[in-house]
N, C-alpha and C positions, 0 to 999 in steps of 0.2 A: 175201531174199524180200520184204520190206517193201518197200523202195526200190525192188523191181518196181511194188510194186502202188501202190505213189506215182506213179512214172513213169507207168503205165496210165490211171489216172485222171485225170493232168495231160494226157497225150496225148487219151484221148477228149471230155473240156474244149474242148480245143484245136481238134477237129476237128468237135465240135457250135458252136463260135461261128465257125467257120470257114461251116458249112456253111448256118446260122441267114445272116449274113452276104450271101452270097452272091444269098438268095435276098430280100433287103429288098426292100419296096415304096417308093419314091423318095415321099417328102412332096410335098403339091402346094401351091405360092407359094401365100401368105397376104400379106394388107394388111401396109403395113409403112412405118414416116416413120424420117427420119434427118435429123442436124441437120450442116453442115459445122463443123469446128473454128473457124473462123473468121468474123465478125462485121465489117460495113463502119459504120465512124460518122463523119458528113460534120462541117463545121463548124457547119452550119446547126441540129445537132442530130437531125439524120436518122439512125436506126438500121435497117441491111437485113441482114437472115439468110437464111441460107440452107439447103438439106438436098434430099433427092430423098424419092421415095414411092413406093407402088406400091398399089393399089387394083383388086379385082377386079370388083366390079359396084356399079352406081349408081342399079338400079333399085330401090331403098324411097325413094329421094329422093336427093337432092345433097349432096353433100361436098365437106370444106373442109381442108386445110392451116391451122391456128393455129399461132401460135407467141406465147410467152411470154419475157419476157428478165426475170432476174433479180441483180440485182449488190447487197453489198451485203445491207441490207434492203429493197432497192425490189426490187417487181416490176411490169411494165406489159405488158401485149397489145400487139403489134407486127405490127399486119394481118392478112390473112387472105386464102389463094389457095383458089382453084374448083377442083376435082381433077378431075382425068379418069382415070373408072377400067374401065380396056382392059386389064389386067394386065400392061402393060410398068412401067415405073423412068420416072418424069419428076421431073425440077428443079423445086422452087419457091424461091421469093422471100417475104418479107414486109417491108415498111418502114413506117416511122412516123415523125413528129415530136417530139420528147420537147425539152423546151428547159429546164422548171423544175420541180426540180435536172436537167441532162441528165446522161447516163451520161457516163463517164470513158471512153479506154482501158485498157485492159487487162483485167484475169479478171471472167466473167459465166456463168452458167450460162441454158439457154433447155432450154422445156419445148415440142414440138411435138407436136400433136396432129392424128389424121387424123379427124375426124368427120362424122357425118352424120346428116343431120337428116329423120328420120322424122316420121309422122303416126299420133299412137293412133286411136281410135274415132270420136270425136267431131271429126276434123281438127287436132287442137291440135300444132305441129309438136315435136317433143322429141328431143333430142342422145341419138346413139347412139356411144358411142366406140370407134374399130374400131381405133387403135394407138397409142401414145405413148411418147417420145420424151423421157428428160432426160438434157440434155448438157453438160460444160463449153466454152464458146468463149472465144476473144479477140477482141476488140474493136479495133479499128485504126482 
């Protein structure tokens, strides 16, 4: 009799998360940066990263793609891309010149950031941060 009422209860479990389930409302895309595993570093000292985005609307003001590279105990800003935000996936890029000390090959972590630059009251513009982004890369 037990092990009925075990069974019972496991079964209507089952067919209440079944049922819950079936009837989900789908999430609707949210901002969102990504950084590629992989990192390009020239001879000249040029460091370019990479990742894609997605960004729904642009209209409180403009946004930007940052990125961050960190190896080591150094950390340094590594440009900055303009985003276009239409709610598809777009690529960016950022590079920089770093010469002294420059980065090495190999393991670096980089922080990317999607922001955007609002205006309070008075016009003063001020960083709104809409998604980020910390990853480990390789450097090559």
């Amino acid at each position: 009799m037990r092990a009925r009422l075990v069974l019972g209860t496991v079964a209507a479990a089952l067919l209440l998360a079944a049922a819950s389930t079936a009837h989900a409302v789908p999430t609707a895309p949210a901002d969102g940066v990504s950084v590629d595993s992989t990192g390009a570093l020239a001879a000249d000292g040029t460091v370019t990263l990479f990742g894609t985005y997605r960004c729904l609307d642009d209209s409180a003001g403009p946004v930007f793609v940052s990125s961050t590279l960190v190896q080591d105990e150094r950390s340094q800003g590594i440009g900055g891309t303009r985003a276009v935000c239409d709610g598809r996936v777009h690529t960016w890029s950022n590079s920089s010149v770093v010469r002294d000390p420059a980065y090495r090959p190999g393991d670096a972590r980089v922080q990317a950031t999607l922001m955007q630059l609002t205006t309070d009251a008075i016009g003063i513009p001020l960083p709104e941060f809409r998604a980020l982004r910390d990853a480990a890369v390789t450097l090559g």
